[in-house]
C-alpha positions in Angstrom: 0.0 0.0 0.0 2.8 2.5 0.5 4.6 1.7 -2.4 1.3 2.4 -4.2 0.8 5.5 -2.4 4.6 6.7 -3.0 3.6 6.0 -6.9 0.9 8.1 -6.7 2.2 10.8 -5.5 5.0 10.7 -8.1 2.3 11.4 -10.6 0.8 14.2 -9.2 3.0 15.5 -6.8 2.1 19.2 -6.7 -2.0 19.1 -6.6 -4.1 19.1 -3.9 -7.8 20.5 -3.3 -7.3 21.2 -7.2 -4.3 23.6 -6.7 -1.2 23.2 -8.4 2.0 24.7 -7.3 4.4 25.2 -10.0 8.5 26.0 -10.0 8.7 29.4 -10.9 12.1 27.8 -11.9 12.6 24.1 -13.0 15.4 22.2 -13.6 18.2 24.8 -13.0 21.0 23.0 -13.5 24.0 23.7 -10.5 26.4 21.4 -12.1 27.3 18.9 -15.0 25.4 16.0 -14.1 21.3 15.0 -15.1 21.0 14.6 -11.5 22.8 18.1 -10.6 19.4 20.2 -10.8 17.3 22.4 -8.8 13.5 23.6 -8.5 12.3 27.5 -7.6 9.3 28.6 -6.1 9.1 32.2 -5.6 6.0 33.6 -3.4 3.8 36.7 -5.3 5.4 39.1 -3.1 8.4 41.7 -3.3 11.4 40.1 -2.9 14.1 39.2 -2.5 13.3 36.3 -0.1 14.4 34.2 2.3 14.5 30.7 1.5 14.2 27.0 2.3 16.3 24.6 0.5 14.9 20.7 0.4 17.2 17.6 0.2 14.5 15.0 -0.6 14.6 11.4 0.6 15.3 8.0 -0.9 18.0 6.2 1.6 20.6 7.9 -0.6 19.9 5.3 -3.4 17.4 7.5 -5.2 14.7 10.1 -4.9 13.5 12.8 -6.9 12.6 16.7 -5.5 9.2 15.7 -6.6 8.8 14.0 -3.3 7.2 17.1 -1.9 4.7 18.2 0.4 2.3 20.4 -1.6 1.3 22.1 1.5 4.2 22.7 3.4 5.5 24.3 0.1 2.3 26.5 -0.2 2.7 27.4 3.7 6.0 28.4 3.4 4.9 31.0 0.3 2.2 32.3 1.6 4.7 33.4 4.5 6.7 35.0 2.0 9.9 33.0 1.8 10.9 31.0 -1.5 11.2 27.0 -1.8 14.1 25.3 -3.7 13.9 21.8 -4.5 17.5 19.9 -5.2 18.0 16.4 -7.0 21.4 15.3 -6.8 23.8 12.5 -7.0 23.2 9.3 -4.9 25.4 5.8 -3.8 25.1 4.4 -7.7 26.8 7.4 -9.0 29.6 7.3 -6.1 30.3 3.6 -6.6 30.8 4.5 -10.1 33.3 7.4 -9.3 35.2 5.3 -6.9 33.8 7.9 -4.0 34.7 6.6 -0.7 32.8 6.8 1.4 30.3 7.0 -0.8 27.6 8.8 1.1 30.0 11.9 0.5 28.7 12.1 -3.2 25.0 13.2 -2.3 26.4 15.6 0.7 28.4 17.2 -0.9 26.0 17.9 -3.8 23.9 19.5 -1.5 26.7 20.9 -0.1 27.4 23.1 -3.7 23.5 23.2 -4.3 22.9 25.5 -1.3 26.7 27.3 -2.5 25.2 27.4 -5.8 21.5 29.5 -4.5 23.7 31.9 -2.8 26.3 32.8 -5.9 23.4 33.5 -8.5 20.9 34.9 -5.2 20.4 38.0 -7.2 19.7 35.9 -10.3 16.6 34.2 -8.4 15.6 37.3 -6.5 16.7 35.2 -2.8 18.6 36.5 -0.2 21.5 34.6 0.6 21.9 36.1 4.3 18.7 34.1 5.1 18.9 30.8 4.0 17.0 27.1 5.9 17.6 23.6 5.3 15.2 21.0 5.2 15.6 17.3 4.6 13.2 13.9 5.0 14.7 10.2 6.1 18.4 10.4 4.3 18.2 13.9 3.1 17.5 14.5 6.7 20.7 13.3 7.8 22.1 15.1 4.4 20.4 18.1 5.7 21.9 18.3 9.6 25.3 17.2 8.1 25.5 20.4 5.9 23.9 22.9 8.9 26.2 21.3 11.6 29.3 21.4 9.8 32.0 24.5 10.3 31.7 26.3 7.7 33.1 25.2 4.2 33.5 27.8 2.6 37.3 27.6 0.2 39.0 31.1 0.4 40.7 30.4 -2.3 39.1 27.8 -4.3 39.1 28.6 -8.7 35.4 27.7 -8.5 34.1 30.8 -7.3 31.0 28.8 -6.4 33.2 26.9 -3.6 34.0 29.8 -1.8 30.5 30.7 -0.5 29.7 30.1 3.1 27.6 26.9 3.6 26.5 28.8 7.4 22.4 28.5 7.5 20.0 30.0 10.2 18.4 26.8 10.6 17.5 23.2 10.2 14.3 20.9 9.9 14.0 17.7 9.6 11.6 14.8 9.0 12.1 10.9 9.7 15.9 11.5 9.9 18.9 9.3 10.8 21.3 11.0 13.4 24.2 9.2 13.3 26.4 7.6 11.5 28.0 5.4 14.4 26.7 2.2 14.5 27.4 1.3 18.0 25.5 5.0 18.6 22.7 3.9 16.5 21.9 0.8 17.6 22.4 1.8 21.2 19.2 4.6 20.5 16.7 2.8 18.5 17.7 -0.8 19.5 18.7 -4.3 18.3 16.1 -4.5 15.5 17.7 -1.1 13.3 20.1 -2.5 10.4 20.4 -0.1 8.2 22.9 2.5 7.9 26.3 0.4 6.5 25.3 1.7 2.9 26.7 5.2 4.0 30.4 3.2 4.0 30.1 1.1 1.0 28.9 -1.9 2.9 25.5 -3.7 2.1 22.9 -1.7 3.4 21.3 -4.1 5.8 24.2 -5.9 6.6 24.6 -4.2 10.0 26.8 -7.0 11.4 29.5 -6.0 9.3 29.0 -2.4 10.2 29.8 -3.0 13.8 32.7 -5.1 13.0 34.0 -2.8 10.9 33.6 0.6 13.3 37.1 1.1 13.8 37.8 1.5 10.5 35.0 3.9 9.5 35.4 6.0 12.9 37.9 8.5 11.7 34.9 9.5 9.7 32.4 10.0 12.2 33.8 13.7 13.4 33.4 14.7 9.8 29.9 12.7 8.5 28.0 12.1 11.7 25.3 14.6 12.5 25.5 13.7 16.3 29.8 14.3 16.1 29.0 17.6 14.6 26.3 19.3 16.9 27.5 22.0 19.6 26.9 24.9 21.0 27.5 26.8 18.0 25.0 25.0 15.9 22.1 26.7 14.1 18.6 25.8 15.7 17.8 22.1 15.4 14.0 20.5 14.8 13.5 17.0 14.2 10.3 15.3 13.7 9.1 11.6 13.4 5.6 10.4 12.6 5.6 7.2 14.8 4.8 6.8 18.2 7.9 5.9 21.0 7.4 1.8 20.8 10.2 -0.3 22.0 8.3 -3.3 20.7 8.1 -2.4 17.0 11.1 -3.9 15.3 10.2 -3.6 12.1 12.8 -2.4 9.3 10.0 1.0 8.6 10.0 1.7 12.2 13.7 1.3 12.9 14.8 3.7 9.9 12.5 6.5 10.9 12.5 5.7 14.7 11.6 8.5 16.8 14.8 6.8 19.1 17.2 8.7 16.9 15.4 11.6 17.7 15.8 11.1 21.4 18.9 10.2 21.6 20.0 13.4 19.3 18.0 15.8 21.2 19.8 14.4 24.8 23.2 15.1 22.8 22.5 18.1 21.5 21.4 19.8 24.5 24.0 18.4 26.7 26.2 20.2 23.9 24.7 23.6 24.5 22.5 23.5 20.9 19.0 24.7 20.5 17.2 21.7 19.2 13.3 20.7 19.2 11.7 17.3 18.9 8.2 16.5 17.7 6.4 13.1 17.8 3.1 11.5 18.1 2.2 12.3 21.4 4.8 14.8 22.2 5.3 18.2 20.7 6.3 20.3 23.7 4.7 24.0 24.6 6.9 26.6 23.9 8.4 25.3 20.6 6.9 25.5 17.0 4.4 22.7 16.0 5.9 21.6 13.3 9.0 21.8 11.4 7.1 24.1 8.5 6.3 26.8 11.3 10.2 26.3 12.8 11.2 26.5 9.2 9.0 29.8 9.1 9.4 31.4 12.1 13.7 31.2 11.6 13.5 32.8 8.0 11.0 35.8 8.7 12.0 36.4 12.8 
């Protein structure tokens, strides 16, 4: 049934109530590969505008940025900001380029997407001083990679592109992966999570391996890992999971999107000094925004 659902919404990702919400820019392309390309939307108001940039989801294996939700893009016009949608390169492409690790392909994409937005700004009427991130499942972990990192901006880099700051107000994410410890995420969401050794090149459920192998992908982690990266000096943080807390649920959906790496993430970051909010079915505290669209909001337009 989900398959069929995802399906569906492939064909007619961008109507609902029998609205359509169109790219004022499509297929923009940020660099010389099919998948290198980008989606506008601009608002109908005087710009230039702050802006959310999406990272969609697909475990890093595929994906499209028509995986969107129609409604959090028309939210986040009506408040006056701008929407980009990235594609970009995934595993398949970085197994073919010898990339190691190979999750580094599809970060790094976004990496020069968002440097990309910022260098031709004026081109798309956006400001570059106010600039979100946003991310579901792996491009949720793609998402809080780019925001957590120091910046990366190269001083001195031939590709003008590459010296743009990659700093960002804030990050949102949905369904996202933490970590990319294995002994860290299996100690979070539990015994029945095995997923996650793709990142190194390993068989993606073959999470046996992955713990055997730690020591050998841990000089990584300070660079790669979301929960290596956050400290005090990280942009604002939300994270937000549509299942329920539920030790007993084991299953390989649950596990991948497990509120548990949520938990555990929040714990860290806070004991590191970082701002960061955590939604789930049954718990969205007072005092923070109800959803990652209104965080997402409420950080480009405060």
């Amino acid at each position: 049934m989900a398959c069929i659902f995802l399906f569906l919404l492939m064909l007619f990702p961008f109507c609902v109530n029998g609205q359509e919400v169109k790219p004022t820019f499509k297929d923009i392309p940020y660099g010389e590969h099919e998948l290198q390309k980008l989606d506008i939307y601009l608002p109908d108001t005087v710009g230039p505008y702050p802006y959310v940039i999406d990272i969609h989801g697909g475990g890093w294996w595929n994906g499209d940025k028509k995986w969107q939700s129609v409604e959090a893009i028309q939210r986040i016009l009506s408040a006056g900001c701008a929407y980009v949608a990235i594609n970009y390169r995934c595993l398949p492409q970085a197994a073919e380029a010898d990339v190691f690790p190979p999750v580094c392909m599809p970060y790094h994409d976004a990496r020069y997407a968002l440097q990309f937005t910022r260098c031709y700004a004026a081109r798309y009427n956006l400001d570059p001083e106010k600039v979100a991130l946003h991310g579901s499942s792996a491009g949720g972990c793609t998402a809080l990679w780019l925001a957590l990192s120091p910046d990366m901006a190269e001083k001195f880099a031939t590709d003008t592109i590459l010296r743009i700051s990659t700093q960002v107000l804030g990050v949102g994410v949905e369904a996202a992966q933490t970590s990319l410890d294995p002994k860290q995420m299996r100690k979070w969401v539990g015994k029945g999570l095995c997923y996650g050794g793709h990142a190194f090149g390993l068989p993606e459920a073959d999470f046996d391996t992955f713990l055997a192998r730690r020591k050998d992908f841990k000089p990584y982690f300070k660079e790669l890992s979301p929960a290596a990266l956050v400290n005090r000096n990280s942009p604002p943080i939300y994270l937000s999971y549509d299942k329920r807390l539920d030790r007993s649920d084991a299953t390989h959906e649950y596990c991948i999107h497990s509120p548990f790496f949520g938990v555990g993430f929040q714990r860290l970051a806070q004991r590191k000094g970082a701002i960061c909010y955590l939604s789930y079915p049954g718990f969205t505290p007072q005092g923070q925004p109800e959803d990652v669209t209104a965080f997402l909001i409420q950080i480009l337009t405060q």
